[in-house]
DRENLO-974111 format. One line per field, with one value per residue (C-alpha): x, y, z; residue in one letter. Coordinates in Angstrom, 2 decimals, decimal comma, padded with zeros to 5 digits, always signed. Layout:
# DRENLO-974111
east [X|...]
north [Y|...]
up [Z|...]
residu [a|...]
***
This chain:
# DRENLO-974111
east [+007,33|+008,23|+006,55|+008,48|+007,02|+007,89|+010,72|+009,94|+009,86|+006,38|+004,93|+001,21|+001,76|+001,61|+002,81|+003,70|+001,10|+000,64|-002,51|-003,60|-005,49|-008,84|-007,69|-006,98|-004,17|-001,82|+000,10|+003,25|+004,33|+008,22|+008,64|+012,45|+013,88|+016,70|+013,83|+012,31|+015,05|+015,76|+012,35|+012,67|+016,14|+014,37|+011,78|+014,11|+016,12|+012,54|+012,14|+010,22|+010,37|+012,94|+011,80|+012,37|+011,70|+009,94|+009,38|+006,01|+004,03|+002,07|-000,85|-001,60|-000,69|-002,89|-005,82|-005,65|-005,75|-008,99|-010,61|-010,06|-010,86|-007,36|-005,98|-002,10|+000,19|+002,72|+006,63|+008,30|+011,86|+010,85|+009,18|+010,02|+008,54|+010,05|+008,17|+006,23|+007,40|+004,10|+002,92|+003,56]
north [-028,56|-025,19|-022,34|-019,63|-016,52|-012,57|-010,74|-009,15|-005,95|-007,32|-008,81|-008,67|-011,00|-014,41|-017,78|-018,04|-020,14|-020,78|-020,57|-023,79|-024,68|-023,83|-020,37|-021,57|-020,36|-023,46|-023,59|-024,96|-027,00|-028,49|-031,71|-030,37|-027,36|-027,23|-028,08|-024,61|-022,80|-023,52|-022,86|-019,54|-018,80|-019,90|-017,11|-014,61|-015,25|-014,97|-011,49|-012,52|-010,07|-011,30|-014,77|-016,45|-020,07|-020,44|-023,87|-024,28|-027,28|-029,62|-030,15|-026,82|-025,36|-028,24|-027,32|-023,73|-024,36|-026,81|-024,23|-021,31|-023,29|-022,45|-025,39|-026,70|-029,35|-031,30|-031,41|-034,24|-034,98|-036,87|-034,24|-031,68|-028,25|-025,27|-021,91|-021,44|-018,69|-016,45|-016,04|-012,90]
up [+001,16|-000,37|-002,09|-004,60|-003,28|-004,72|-002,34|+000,23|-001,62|-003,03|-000,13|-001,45|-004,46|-002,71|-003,52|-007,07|-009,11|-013,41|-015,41|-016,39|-019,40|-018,12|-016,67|-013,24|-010,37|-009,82|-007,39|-006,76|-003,85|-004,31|-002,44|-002,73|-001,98|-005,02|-006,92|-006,15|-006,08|-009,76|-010,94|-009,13|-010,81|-014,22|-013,45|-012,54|-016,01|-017,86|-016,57|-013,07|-009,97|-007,84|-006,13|-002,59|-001,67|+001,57|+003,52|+004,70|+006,70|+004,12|+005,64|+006,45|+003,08|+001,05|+003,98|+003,15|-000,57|-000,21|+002,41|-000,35|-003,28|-004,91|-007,21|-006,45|-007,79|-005,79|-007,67|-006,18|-007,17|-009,97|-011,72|-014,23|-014,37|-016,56|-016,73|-020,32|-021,94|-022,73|-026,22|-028,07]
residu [x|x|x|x|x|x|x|x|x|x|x|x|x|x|x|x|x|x|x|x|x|x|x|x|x|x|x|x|x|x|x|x|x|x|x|x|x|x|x|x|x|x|x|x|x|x|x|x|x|x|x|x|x|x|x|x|x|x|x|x|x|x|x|x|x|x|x|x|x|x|x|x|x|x|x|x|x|x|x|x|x|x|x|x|x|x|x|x]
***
């Protein structure tokens, strides 16, 4: 799986995530890595810090969002995802 993460130049941020409804971090886990990288480029053009895609092991990423509590989606190939733009 990958993650979109902030540059190196912003190395505290973490793995991207989106608010949900109910005010919740989401993250994102991309079955595919084009996937990701588009989404990232899609941030970038909505006015996003630069992004990187990283590759990271499933099971330990899901384990150490169920150890921390933090919520995440899987995007498989079949999905489609576009960033919201935020409301004014």
């Amino acid at each position: 799986m990958h993650i979109i993460t902030p540059t190196n130049d912003h190395p505290k941020e973490g793995a991207f995530a989106v608010i949900n409804d109910l005010g919740e971090k989401v993250v994102f886990f991309f079955t595919e890595k084009d996937d990701a990288e588009r989404y990232a480029m899609m941030l970038e053009v909505d006015g996003k810090d630069p992004m990187e895609v990283i590759h990271i092991a499933d099971r330990a990423a899901i384990a150490a969002c169920e150890r921390t509590g933090t919520k995440y989606t899987v995007i498989t190939k079949d999905d489609l995802v576009i960033p919201v733009q935020p409301d004014d």
